[in-house]
C-alpha positions in Angstrom: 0.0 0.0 0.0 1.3 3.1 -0.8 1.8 5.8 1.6 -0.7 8.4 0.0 -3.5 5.4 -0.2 -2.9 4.6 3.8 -3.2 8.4 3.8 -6.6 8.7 2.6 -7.7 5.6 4.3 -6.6 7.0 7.3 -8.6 10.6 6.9 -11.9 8.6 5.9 -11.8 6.4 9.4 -11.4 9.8 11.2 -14.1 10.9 9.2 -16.1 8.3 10.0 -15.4 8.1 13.4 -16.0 11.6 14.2 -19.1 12.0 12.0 -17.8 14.8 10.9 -15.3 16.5 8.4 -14.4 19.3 10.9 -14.4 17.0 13.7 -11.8 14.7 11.8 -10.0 18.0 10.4 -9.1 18.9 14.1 -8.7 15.3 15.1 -6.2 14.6 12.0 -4.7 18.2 12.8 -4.9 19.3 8.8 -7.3 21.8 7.0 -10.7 20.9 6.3 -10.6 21.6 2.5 -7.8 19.2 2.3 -10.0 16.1 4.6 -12.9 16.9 2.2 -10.6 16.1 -0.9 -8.5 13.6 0.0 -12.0 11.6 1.2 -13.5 13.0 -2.5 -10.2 11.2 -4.3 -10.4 8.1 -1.7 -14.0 7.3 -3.4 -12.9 8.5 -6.9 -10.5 6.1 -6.6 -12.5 3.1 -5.4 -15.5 4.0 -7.6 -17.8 3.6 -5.0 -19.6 6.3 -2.6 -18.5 5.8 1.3 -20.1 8.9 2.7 -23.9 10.4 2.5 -23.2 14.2 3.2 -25.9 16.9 4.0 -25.3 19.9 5.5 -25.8 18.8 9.0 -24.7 15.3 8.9 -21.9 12.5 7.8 -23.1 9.2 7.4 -21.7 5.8 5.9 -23.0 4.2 3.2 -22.8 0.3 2.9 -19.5 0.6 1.2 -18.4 2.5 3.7 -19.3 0.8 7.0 -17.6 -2.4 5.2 -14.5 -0.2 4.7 -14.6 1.4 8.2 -14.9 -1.9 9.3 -11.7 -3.6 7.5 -10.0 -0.3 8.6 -10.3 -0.3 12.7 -9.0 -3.7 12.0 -6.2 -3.1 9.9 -5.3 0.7 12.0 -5.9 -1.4 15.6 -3.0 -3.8 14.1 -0.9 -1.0 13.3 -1.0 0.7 16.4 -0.1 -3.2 18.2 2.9 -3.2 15.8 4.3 0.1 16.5 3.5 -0.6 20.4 5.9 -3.5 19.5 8.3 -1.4 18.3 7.8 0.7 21.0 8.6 -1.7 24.1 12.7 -1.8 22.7 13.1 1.8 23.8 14.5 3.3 27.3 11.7 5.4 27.7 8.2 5.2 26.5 7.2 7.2 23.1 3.7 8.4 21.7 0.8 9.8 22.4 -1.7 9.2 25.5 -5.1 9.8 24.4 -7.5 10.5 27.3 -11.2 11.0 27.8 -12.7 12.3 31.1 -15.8 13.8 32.2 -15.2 17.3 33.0 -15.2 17.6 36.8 -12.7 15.0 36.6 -10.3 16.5 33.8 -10.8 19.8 35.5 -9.8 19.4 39.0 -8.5 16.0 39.3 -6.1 15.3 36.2 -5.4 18.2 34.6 -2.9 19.0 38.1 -1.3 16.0 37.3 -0.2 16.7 33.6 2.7 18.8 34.2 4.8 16.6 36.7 3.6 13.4 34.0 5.1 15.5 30.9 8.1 16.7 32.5 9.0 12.9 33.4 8.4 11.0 30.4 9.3 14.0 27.8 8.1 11.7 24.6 4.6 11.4 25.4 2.1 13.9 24.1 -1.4 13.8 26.4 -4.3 15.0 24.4 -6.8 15.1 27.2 -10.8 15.6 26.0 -13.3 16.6 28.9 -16.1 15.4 27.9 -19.7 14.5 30.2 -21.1 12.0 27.3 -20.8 7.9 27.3 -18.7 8.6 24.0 -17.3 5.1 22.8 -13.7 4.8 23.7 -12.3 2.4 21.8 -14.4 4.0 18.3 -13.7 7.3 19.5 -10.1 5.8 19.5 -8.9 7.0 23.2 -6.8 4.6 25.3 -8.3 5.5 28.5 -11.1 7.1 30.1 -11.8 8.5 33.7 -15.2 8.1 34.3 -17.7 7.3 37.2 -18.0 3.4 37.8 -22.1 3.1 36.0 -20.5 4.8 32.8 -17.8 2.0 32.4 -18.5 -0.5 29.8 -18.2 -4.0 31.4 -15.5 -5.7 28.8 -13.4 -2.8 30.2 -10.6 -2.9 32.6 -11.3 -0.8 35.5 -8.4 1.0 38.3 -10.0 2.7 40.9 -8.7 6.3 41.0 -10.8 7.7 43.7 -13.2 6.1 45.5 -16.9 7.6 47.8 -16.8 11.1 46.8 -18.7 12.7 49.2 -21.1 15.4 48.0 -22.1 18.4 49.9 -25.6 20.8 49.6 -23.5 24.6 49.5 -24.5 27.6 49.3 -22.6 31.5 49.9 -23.3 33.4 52.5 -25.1 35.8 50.3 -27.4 33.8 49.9 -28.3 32.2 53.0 -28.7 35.9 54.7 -31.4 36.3 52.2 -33.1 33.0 52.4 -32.4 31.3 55.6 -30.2 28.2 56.6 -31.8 25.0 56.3 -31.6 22.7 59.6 -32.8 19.7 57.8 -32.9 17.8 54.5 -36.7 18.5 54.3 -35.8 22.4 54.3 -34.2 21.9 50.8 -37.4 22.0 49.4 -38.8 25.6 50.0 -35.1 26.5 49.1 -34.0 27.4 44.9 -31.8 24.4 44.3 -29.6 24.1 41.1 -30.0 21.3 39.3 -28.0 18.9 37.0 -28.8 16.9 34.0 -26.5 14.0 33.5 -24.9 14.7 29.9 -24.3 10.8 29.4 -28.1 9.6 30.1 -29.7 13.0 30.4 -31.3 12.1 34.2 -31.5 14.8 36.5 -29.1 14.3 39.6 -30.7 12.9 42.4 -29.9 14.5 46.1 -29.3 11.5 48.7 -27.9 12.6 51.9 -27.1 10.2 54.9 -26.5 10.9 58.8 -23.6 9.0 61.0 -26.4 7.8 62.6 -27.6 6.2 59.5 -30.6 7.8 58.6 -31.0 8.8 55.1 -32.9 10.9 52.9 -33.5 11.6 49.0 -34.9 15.1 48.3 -36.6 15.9 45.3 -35.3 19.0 45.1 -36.8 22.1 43.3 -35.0 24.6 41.4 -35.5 27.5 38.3 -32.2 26.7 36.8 -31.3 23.4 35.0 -27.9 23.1 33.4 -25.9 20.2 32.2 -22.0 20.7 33.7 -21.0 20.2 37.3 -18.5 23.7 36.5 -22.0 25.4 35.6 -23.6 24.5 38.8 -20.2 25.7 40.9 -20.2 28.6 38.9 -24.3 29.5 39.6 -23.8 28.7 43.5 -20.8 31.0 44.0 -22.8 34.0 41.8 -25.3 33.3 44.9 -28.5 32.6 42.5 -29.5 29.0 44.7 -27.9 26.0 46.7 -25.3 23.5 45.2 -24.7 19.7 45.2 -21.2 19.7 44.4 -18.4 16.8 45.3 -15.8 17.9 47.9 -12.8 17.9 45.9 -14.7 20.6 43.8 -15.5 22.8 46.7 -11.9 22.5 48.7 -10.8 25.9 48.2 -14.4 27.8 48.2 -15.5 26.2 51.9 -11.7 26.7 53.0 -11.9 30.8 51.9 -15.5 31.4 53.3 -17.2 32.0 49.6 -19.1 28.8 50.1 -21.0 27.7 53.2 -21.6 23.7 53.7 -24.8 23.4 54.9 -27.0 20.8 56.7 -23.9 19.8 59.5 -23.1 15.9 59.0 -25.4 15.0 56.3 -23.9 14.3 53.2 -24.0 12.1 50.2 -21.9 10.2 48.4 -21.1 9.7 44.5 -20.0 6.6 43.1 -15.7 6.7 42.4 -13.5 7.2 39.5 -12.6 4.8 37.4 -10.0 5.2 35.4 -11.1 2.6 32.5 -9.6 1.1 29.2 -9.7 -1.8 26.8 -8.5 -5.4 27.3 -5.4 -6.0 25.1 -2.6 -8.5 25.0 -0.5 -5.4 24.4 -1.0 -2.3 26.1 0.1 1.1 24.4 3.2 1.9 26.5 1.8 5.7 27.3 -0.8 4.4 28.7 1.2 1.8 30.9 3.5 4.5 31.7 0.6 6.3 33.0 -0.8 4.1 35.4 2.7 2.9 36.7 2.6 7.1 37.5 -0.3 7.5 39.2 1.0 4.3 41.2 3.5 5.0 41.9 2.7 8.8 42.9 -0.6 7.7 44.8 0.8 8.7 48.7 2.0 11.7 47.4 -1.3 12.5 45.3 -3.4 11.2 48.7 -1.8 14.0 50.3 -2.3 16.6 48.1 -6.0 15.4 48.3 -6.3 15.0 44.2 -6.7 11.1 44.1 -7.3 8.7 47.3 -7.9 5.4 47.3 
């Protein structure tokens, strides 16, 4: 196969993939005009449409999901040969391709990108935040950090960080000009912001459990509705209702007074982090070099309160 025909190949699975010729263009790193032709010469060259455009959409024709198909196969064989390759060097080469959902990528992993870059200086990290149940392995990412219920169960799961608790918060704004609650019940004749799951489009449920071991799920009520944990951090601190937010999120608000944990002891808890990838014989070595660092970095990463087991 020559190089130019692997080339074109290669632009039509990230077309494919992505569902979309921008989405590939930025993917791939190259111009849109030029993924738009070399797919147009790919077909030209087969005789045989692979792609149904409109203005809105990409989809594959029969021709084209047959091709896709051959292709993972042929590009997942590719990537285990170089990975061959890749196991005679000193030090691990490539690039880690993470997905995680935004809270996560935000406050969890993005602090530890630096010290990973600085100690394996050829691996590239391109690290997506992302709140959907986006296919990793199609979406061709060689890990994910996700919440245990959005791991796929032929995945291979490390627990990152585990029982997140979750606190109801609010500033003190806004409790001088509504009141405190004293108990769960209270949350009801309070504005509560709400959150809409991005990957199943639920509304967050609000649990909260006592030491003593009482429990209570509020149906909360609320005028705003959004769709990204940062969104609901962002609404609380602006004062406009109470928050359910995980503690890691709210460290350095409760600790400088701009946001008030309310309802004493209560709390709830969200499921952990996973950090989640695909069973192969052969693991890419940036992603083994990855986990061996957050392994081996875990007492010191405990202590900076960024990842406990």
């Amino acid at each position: 196969m020559r190089g130019t025909e692997f080339a074109e190949l290669s632009t039509f699975v990230a077309v494919a993939e992505e569902g979309s010729f921008t989405k590939a263009a930025q993917r791939l790193g190259i111009a849109l005009p030029t993924v738009s032709q070399t797919v147009r010469t790919l077909e030209e060259r087969l005789g045989v449409r692979l792609l149904n455009r409109t203005t809105r959409s990409v989809a594959l024709t029969e021709a084209g999901e047959r091709l896709l198909g051959d292709m993972q196969a042929v590009l997942n064989q590719v990537d285990l040969a170089l990975e061959g390759v890749n196991a005679f060097r000193d030090t691990p080469t490539g690039t880690l391709r993470l997905i995680a959902m935004r809270p996560a990528a935000n406050t969890l992993i993005a602090p530890l990108i630096p010290s990973f870059l600085a100690e394996y200086p050829g691996i590239s990290v391109e690290l997506a935040a992302d709140d959907t149940n986006l296919d990793i392995v199609s979406g061709r990412f060689d890990a994910g950090i996700r919440i245990e219920n959005m791991i796929e169960k032929d995945m291979i799961a490390l627990p990152i960080l585990r029982d997140i608790p979750i606190y109801p918060v609010a500033t003190p704004a806004y409790l001088e000009r509504h009141g405190v609650p004293q108990t769960p019940a209270d949350l009801h004749q309070h504005d509560c912001l709400r959150l809409r799951w991005a990957y199943d489009h639920t509304l967050q449920h609000w649990g909260l459990s006592h030491p003593d071991g009482t429990y209570a799920e509020i149906a909360v009520n609320g005028r705003l509705i959004v769709n990204d944990m940062h969104l609901v951090l962002r609404m609380m601190l602006a004062g406009v209702g109470i928050g359910y937010l995980p503690e890691p999120m709210l460290r350095p608000y409760l600790a400088n007074g701009s946001a008030v944990r309310l309802l004493d002891s209560w709390a709830g808890k969200r499921t952990g982090l996973f950090l989640s990838y695909p069973s192969r014989r052969q693991m890419p070595r940036p992603l083994q070099a990855f986990i061996e660092f957050i392994e081996r970095n875990r007492r010191e990463i405990a202590e900076r309160s960024l990842l406990f087991h």
